[in-house]
Backbone bond lengths (Angstrom), bond angles and torsions (degrees), N, CA, C in turn:
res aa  C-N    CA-C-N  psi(-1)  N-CA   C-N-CA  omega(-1)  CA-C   N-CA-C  phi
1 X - - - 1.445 - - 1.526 108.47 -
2 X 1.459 118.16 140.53 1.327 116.48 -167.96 1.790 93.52 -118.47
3 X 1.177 127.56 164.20 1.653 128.65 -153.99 2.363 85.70 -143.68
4 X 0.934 117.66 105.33 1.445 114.79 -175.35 1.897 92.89 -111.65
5 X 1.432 114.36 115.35 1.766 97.51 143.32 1.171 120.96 -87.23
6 X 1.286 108.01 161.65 1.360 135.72 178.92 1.570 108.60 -72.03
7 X 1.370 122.57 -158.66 1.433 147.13 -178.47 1.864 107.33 -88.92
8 X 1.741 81.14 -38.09 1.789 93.48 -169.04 1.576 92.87 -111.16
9 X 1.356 103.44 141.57 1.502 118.50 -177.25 1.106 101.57 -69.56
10 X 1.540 120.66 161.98 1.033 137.42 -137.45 1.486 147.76 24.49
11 X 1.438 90.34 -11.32 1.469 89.73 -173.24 1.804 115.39 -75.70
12 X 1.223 116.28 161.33 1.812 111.13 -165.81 1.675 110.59 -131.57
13 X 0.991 119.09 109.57 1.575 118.64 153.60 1.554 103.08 -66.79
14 X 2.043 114.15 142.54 1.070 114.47 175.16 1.500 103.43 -139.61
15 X 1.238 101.79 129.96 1.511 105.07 -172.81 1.716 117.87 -125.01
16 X 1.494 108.30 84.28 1.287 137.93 -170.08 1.808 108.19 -33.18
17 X 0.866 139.24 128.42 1.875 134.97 170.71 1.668 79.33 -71.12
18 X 1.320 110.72 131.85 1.137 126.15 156.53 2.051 119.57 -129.79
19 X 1.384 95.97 139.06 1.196 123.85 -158.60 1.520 106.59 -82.09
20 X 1.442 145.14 107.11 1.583 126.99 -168.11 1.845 92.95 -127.00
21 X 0.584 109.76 143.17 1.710 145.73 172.09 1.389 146.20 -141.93
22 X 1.448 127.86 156.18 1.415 113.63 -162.87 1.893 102.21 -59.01
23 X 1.059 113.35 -2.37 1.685 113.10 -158.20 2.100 102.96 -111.83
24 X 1.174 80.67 2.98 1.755 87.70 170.33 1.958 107.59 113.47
25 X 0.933 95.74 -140.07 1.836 109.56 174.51 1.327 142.83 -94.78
26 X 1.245 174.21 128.68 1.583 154.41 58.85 1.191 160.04 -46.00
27 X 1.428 110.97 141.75 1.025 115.85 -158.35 1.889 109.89 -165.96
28 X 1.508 100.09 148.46 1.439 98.37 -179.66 1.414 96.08 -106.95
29 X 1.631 95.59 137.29 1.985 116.10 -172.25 1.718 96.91 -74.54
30 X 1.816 107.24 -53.69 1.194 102.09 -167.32 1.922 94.13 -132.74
31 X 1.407 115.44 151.19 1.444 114.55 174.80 1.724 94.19 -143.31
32 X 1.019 113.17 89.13 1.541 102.73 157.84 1.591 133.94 13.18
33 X 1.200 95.21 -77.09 1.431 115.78 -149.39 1.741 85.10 -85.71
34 X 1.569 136.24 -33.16 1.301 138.84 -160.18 1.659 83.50 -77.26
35 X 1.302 126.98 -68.97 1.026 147.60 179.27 1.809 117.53 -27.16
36 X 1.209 109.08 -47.00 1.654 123.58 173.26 2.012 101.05 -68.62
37 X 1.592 101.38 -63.03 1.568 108.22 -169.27 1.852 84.64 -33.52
38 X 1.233 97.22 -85.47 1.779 99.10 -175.41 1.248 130.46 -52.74
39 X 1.342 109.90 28.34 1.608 113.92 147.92 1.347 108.02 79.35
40 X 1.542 120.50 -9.05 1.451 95.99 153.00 1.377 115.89 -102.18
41 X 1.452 92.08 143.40 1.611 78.72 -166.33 2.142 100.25 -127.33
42 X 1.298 110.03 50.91 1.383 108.20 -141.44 1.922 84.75 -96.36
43 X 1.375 108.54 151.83 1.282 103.91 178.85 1.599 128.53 -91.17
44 X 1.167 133.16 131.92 1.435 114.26 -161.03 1.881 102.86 -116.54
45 X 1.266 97.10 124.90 1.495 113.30 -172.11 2.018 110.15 -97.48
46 X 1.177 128.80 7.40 1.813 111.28 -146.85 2.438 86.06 172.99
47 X 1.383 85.60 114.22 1.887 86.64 166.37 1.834 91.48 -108.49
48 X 1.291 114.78 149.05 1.250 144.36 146.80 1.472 117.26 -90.75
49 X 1.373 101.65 138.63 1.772 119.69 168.10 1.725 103.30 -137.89
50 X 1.591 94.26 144.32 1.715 91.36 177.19 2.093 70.59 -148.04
51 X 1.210 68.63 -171.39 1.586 95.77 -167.37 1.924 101.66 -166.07
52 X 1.406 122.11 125.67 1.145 137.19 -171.54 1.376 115.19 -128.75
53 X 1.476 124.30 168.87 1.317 106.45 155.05 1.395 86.43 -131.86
54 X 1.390 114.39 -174.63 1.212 144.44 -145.94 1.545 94.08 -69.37
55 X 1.769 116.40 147.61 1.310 132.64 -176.84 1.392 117.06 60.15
56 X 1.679 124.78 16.69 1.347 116.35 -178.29 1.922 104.04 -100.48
57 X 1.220 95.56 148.82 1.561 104.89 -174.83 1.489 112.64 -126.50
58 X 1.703 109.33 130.00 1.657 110.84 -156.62 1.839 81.29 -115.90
59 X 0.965 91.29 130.51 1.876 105.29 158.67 1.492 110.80 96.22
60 X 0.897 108.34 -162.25 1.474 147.44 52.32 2.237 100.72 -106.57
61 X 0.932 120.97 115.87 1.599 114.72 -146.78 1.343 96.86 -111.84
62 X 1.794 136.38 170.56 1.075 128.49 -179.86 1.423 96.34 175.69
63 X 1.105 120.27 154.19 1.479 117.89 178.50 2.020 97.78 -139.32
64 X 0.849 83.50 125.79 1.988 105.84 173.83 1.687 115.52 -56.94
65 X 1.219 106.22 132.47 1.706 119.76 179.23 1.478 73.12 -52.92
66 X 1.736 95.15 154.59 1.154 124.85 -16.74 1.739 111.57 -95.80
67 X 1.218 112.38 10.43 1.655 96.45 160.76 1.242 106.55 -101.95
68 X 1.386 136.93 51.94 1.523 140.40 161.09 1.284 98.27 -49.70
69 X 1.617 114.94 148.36 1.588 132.04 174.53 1.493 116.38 -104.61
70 X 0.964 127.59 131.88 1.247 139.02 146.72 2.103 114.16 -67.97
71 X 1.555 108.14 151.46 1.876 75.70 -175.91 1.315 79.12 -158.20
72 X 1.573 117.64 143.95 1.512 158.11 178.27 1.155 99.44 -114.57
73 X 1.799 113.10 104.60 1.562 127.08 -177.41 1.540 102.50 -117.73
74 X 1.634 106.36 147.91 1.170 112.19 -169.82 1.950 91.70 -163.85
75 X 1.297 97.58 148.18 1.789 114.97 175.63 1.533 102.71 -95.41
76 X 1.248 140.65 132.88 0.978 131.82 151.39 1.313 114.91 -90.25
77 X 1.501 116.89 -47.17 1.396 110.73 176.00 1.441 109.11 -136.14
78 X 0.976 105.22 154.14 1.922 110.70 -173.30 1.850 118.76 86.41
79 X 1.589 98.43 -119.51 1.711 99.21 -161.78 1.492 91.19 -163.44
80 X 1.420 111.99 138.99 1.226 115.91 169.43 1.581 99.23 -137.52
81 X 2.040 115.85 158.21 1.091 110.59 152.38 1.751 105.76 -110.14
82 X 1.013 103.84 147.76 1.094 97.89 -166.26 1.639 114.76 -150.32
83 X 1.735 115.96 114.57 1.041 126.67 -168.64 1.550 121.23 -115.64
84 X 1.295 105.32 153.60 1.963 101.20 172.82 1.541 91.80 -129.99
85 X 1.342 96.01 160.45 1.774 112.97 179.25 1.317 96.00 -133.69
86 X 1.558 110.65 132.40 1.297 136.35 159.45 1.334 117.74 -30.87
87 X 1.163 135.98 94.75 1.782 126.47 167.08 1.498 104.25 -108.63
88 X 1.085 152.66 36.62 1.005 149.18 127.59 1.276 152.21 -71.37
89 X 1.467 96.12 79.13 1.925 108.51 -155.04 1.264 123.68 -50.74
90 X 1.222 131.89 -13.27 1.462 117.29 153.70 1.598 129.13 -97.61
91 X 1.626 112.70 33.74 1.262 121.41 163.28 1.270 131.71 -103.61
92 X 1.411 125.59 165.71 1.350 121.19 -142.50 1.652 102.02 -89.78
93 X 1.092 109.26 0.91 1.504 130.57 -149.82 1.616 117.30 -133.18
94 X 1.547 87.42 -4.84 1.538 103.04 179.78 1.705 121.23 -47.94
95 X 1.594 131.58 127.67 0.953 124.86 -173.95 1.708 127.02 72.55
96 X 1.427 96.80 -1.16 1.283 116.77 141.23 1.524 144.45 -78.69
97 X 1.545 121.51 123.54 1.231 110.21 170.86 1.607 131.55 -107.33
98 X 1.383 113.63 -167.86 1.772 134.62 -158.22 0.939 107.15 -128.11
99 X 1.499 149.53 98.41 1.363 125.24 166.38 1.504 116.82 -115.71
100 X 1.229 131.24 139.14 1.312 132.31 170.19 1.454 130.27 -139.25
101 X 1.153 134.67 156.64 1.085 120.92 -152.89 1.810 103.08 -122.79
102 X 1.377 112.01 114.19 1.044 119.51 -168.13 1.598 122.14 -119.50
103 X 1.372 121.54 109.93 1.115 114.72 -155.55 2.023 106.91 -130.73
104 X 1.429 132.58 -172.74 1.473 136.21 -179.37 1.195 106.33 -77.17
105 X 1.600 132.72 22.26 1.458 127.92 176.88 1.535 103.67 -117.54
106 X 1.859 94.38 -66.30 1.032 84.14 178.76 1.803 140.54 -73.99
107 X 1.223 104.56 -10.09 1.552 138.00 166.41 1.659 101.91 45.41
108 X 1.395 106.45 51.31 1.404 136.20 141.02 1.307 119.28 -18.16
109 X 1.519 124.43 124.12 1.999 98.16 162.50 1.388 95.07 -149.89
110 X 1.186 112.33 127.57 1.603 131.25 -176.60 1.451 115.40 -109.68
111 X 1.206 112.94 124.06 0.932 135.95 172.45 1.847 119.39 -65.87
112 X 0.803 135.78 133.12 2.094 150.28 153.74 1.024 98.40 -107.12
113 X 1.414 112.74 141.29 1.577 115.78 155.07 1.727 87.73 -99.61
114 X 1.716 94.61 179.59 1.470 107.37 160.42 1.287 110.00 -52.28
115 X 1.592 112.15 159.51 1.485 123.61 179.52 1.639 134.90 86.03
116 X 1.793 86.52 5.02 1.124 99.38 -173.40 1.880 104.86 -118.87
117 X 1.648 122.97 141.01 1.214 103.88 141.38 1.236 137.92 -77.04
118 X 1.411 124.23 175.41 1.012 134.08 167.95 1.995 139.75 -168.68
119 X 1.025 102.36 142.85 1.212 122.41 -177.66 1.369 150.51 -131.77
120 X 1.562 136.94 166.06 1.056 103.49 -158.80 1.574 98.20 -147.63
121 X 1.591 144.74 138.91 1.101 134.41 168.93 1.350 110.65 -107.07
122 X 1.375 123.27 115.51 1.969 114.82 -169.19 2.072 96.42 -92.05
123 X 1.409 82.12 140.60 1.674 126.12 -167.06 1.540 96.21 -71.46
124 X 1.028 111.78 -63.28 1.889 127.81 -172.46 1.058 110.93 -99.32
125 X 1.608 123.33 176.83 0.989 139.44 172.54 1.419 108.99 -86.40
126 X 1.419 114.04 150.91 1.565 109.69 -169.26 1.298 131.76 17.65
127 X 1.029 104.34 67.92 1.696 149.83 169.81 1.641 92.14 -71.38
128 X 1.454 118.25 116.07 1.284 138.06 153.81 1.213 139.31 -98.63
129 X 1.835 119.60 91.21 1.436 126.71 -153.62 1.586 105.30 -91.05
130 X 1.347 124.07 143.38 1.186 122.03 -174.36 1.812 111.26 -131.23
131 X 0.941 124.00 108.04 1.743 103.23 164.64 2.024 94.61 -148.71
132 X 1.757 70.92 176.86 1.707 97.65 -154.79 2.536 82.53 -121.68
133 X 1.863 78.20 135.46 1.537 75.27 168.65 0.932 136.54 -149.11
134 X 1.272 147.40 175.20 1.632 134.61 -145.72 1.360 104.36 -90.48
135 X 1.569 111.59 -5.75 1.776 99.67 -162.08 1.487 98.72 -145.17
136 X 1.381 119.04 154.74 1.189 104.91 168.45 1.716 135.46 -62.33
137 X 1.319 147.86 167.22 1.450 117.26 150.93 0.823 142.09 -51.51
138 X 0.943 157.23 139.66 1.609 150.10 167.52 1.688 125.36 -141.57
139 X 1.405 103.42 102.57 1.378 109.87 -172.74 1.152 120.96 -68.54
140 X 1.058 152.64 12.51 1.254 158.48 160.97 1.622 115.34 -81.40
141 X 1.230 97.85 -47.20 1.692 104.54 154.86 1.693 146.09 -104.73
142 X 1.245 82.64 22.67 1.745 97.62 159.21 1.739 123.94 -88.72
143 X 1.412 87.10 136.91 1.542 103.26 -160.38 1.626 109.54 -124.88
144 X 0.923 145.34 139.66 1.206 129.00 144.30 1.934 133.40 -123.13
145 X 1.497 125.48 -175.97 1.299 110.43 170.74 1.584 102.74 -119.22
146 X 1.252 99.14 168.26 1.827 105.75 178.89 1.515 111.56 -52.72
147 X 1.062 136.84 140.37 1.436 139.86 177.21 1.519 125.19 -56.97
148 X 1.142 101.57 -37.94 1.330 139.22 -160.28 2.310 120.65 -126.75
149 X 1.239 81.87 34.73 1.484 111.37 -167.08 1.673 88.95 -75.67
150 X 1.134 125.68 137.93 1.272 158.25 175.89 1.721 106.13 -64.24
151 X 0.955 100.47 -66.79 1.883 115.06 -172.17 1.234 101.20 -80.24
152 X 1.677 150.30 2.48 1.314 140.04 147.71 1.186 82.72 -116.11
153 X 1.085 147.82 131.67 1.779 166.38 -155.21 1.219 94.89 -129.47
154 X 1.315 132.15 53.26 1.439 112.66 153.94 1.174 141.37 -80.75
155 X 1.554 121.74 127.96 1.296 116.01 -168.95 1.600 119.49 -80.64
156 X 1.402 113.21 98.16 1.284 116.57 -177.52 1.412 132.76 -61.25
157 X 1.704 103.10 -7.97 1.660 135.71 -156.43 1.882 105.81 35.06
158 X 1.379 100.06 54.85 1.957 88.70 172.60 1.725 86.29 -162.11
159 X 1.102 90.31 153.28 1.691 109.36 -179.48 1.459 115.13 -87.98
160 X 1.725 112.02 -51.27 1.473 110.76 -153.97 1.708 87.59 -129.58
161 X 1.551 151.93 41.81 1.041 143.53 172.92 1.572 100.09 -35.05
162 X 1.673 104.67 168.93 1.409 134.54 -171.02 1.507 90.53 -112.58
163 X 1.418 100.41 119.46 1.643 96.12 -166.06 2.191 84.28 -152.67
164 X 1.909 104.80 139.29 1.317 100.49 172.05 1.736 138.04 -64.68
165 X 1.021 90.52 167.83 1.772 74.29 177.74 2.016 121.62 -70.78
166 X 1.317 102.14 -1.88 1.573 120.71 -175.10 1.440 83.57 -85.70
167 X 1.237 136.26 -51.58 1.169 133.40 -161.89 1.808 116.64 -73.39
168 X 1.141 110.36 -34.32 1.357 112.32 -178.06 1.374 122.98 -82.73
169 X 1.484 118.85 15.89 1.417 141.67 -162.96 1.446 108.55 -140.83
170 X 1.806 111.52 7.40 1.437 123.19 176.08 1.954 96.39 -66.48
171 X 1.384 96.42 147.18 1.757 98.50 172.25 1.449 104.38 -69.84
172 X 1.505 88.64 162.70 1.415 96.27 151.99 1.641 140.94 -85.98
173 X 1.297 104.34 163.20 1.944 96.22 -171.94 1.823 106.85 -63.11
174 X 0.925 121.59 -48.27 1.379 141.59 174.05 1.991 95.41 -28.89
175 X 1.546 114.72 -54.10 1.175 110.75 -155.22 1.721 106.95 -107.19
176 X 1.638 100.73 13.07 1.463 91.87 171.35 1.474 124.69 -119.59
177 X 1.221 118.62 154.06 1.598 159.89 -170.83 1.435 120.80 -66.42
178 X 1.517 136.89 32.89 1.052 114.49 -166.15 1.371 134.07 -35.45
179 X 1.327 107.08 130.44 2.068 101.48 173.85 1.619 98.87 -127.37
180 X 1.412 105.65 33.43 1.742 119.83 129.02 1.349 142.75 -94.51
């Protein structure tokens, strides 16, 4: 397993040793103990599964201290792009984002700590998203920002994504408050 940072602290590229044979693939997503040696050592309470098809866009998502998430992302099947934005107002990097594109080949897994948003636009059709997270859910403190926010300019490369109606009522960056 290889452990890559980013530009923005904390954030982690993870690049699994994977096992190939005439009989297909293996590989371990998550191992504890591999996971600690390399310094993250974050505890994971709750796995997520979604399943998408092609052109749908999740977030920009975030959940508020004190059940802020930490999040272990992984593709099972298909292609995702998939970004986090800095909400941590006293970083150097603040309001900055990460994007990478993580899909069932390259079997990518990126790490967020808390403090970060995040989101995801799936590449393929039935696209299978997977992560593991530090906190439980908690709807009372889920938050998100507009996808498509002006002042983090991210290029999502799509015009008209399939995005919920919770989602299109995310604030804007301009009008939010960090309580990171």
């Amino acid at each position: 397993m290889e452990v890559k940072d980013t530009f923005i602290e904390g954030l982690k590229v993870i690049t699994p040793d994977v096992f190939h044979d005439n009989r297909g693939y293996f590989y371990e997503s998550y191992n504890r103990k591999r996971f600690f040696d390399a310094g993250l050592t974050m505890n994971f309470v709750q796995d997520n599964e979604s399943m998408s098809t092609k052109g749908v866009l999740r977030g920009l998502h975030f959940q508020n201290p004190p059940y802020s998430q930490g999040k272990l992302i992984r593709v099972i099947k298909g292609e995702v792009l998939d970004v986090a934005v800095d909400l941590r107002k006293n970083s150097p990097t603040y309001g900055q984002h990460y994007k990478l594109l993580i899909n069932e080949d390259n079997k990518l897994m990126f790490y967020i700590p808390q403090g970060f948003a995040h989101g995801f636009l799936t590449m393929k059709d039935n696209t299978v998203f997977s992560y593991k997270c530090t906190d439980f859910y908690n709807k009372e403190s889920e938050s998100g920002i507009i996808w498509n926010d002006p002042l983090l300019n991210i290029d999502w490369n799509i015009k008209d994504p399939v995005i919920s109606e919770k989602d299109k009522h995310n604030i804007a960056f301009k009008d939010f408050v960090s309580p990171f």
